[in-house]
C-alpha positions in Angstrom: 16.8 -22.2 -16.5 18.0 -22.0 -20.3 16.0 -20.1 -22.8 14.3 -23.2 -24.3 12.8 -23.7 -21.2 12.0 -20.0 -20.2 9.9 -19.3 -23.3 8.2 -22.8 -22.9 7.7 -22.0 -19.7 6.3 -18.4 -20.4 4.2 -20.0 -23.2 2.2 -22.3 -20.8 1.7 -19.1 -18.2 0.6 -16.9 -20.9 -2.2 -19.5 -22.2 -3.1 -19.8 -18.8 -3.2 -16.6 -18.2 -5.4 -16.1 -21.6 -7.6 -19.4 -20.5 -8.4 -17.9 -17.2 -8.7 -14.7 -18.4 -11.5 -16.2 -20.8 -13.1 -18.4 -18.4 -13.6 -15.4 -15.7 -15.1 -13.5 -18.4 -17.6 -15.9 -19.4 -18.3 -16.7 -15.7 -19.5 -13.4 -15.5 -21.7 -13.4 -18.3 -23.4 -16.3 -17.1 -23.7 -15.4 -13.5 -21.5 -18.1 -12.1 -20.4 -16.9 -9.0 -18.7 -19.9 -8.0 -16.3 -19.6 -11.2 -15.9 -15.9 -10.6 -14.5 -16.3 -7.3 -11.9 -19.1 -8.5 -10.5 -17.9 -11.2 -10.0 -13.8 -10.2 -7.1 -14.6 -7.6 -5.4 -16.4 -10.2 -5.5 -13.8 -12.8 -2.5 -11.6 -11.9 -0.3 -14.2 -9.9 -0.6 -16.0 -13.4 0.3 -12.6 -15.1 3.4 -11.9 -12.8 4.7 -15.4 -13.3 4.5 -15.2 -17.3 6.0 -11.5 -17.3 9.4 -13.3 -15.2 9.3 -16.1 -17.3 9.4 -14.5 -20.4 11.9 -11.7 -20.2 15.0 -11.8 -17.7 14.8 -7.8 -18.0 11.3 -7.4 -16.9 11.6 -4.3 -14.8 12.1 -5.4 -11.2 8.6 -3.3 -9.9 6.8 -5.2 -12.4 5.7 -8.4 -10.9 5.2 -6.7 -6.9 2.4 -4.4 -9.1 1.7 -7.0 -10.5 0.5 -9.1 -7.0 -0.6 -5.9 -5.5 -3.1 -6.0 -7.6 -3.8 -9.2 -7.0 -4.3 -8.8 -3.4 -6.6 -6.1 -4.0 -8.6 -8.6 -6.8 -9.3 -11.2 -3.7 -10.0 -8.2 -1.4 -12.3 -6.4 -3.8 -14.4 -9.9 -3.4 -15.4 -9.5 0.1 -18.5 -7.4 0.9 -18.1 -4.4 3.0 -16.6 -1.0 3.3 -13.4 -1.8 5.2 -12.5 -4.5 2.5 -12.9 -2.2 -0.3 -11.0 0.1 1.6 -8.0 -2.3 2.1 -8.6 -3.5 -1.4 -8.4 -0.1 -2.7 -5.2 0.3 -0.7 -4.0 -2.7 -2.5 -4.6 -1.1 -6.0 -3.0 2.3 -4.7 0.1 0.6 -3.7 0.0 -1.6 -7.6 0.0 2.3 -9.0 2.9 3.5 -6.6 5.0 0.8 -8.3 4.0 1.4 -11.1 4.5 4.9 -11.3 7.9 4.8 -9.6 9.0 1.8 -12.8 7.6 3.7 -15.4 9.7 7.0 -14.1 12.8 5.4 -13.2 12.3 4.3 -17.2 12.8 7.7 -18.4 8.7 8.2 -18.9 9.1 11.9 -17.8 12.1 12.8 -19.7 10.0 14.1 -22.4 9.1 16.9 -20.5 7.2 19.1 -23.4 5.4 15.9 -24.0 5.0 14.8 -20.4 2.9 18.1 -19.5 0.4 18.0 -22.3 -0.8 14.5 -21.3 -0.4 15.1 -17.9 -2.7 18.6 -18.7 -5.0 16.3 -20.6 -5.7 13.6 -17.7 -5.7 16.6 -14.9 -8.4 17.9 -16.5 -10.4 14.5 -17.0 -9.6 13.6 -13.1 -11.4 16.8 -12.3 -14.1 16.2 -14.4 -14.7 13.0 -13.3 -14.6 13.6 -9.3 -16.5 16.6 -10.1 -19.3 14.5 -11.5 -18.7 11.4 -9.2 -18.3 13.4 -5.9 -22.2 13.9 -4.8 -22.8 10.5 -5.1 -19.8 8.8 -3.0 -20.9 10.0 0.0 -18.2 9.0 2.8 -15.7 7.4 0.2 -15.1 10.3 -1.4 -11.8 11.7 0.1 -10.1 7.9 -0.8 -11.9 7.8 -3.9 -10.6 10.9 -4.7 -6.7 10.0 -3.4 -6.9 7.0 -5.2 -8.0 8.0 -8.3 -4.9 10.3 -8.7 -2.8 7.6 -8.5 -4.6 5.7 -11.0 -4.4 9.0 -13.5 -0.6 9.0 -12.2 -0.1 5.7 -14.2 -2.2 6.7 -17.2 -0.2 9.9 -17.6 3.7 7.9 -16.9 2.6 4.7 -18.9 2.1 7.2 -22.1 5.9 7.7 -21.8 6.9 4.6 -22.7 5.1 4.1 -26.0 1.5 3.1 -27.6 1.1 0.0 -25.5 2.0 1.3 -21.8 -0.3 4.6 -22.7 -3.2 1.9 -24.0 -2.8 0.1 -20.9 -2.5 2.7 -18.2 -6.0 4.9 -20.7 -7.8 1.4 -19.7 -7.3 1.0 -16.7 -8.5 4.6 -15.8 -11.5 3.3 -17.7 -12.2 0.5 -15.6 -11.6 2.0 -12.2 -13.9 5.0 -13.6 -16.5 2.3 -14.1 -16.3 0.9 -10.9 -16.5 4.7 -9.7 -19.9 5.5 -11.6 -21.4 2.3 -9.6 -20.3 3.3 -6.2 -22.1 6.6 -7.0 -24.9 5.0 -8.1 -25.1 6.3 -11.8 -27.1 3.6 -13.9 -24.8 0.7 -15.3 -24.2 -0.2 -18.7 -25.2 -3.7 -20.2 -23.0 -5.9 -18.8 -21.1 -3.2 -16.4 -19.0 -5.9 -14.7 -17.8 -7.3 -17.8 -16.7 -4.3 -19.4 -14.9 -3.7 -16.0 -12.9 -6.7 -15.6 -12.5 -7.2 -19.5 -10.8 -3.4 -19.6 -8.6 -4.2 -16.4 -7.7 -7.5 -17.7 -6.3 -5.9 -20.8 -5.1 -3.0 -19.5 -2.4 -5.3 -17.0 -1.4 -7.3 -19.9 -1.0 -4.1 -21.8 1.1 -2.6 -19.1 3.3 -5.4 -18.4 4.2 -6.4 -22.1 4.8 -2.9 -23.1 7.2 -2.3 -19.9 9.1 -5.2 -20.5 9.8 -4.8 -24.4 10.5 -0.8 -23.4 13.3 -2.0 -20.8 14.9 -4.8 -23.6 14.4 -1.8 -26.3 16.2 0.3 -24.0 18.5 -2.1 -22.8 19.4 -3.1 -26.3 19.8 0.8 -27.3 22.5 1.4 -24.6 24.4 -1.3 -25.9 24.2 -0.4 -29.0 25.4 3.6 -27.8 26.1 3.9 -24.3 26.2 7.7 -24.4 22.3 8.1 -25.1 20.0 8.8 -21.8 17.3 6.7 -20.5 15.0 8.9 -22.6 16.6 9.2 -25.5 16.8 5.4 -25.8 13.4 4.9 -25.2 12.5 8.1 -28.2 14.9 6.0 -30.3 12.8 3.1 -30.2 9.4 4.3 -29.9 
């Protein structure tokens, strides 16, 4: 494919992407169930395909997190406890690829830097299954596991710049939304919105800012092969 045709094609995905992105949204707004259901499995599969299309060094871990997420999206549809479960599973699986890219990407070579976030979300995931835990009654062991996969990706993303940190910080929110619902706190006006619209722009978030980290990297080791993965990545931050 040449590169005319790439960024037309990662044009049309993105607008997609956005259009779906917008109409899921609204369906859920208005209550229209039917809508709801179409458009979610659609989301990140549409996601995926614009983050290959746009960048031929989009990290390789990007687009199976990417789809892992998606199979939990259509899972988390389903009523019932072993669905969430397996859609939960799905998510966990989206984070252990995430994690793993965001590593391999020099996230934790900071290490100073990498230990005062990671000190910072510790102490929220405490918090937060502190507060969460009478309420979860039997999910709270894979609540729990889960969740500190999800504050893995918060604390690796923040490696890699403003926009991966963003992204992983909101996706914590969501997932910490859909928490406080399973324990039955009271919901905020408009609870689901605020859950898909954080997740929505938390995966964008996340995917954009890992693929201009690996060209900014990519492009700082051509420019001076001798700097580390972390170094190139503090060079363009």
């Amino acid at each position: 494919m040449t590169i005319t045709r790439r960024l037309r094609a990662a044009r049309g995905l993105v607008t997609a992407f956005a259009a779906t992105s917008a109409a899921h949204l609204g369906a859920i707004v208005t209550g229209t169930s039917v809508l709801q259901n179409a458009t979610k499995p659609a989301l990140m599969p549409l996601l995926a395909a614009h983050s290959l299309a746009s960048s031929e060094r989009a990290p390789r871990l990007l687009a199976p997190a990417l789809l892992a997420s998606a199979a939990g999206d259509v899972l988390l549809q389903f009523d019932g406890q072993a669905t969430f479960l397996a859609g939960m599973g799905a998510f966990a699986t989206a984070h252990v690829a995430y994690v793993t890219m965001f590593v391999r990407m020099g996230a934790l070579d900071d290490r100073r830097r990498s230990l005062l976030v990671g000190a910072a979300y510790a102490a929220a995931w405490a918090g937060m299954i502190t507060a969460l835990w009478p309420g979860l009654g039997g999910l709270q062991v894979p609540v729990a596991l889960y969740s500190l996969l999800l504050t893995s990706t918060a604390v690796t993303s923040s490696g890699l710049g403003l926009r991966t940190g963003l992204g992983g910080g909101l996706f914590l929110l969501s997932d910490s939304l859909i928490a406080t619902k399973l324990a039955g706190w009271r919901e905020l006006p408009g609870h689901g919105f605020w859950i898909m619209a954080t997740y929505l722009a938390a995966q964008w978030l996340l995917a954009s800012g890992a693929i201009r980290a690996a060209e900014a990297a990519e492009d700082a080791g051509a420019a001076d092969p001798e700097l580390t993965a972390g170094a190139r990545l503090s060079a363009t931050a």
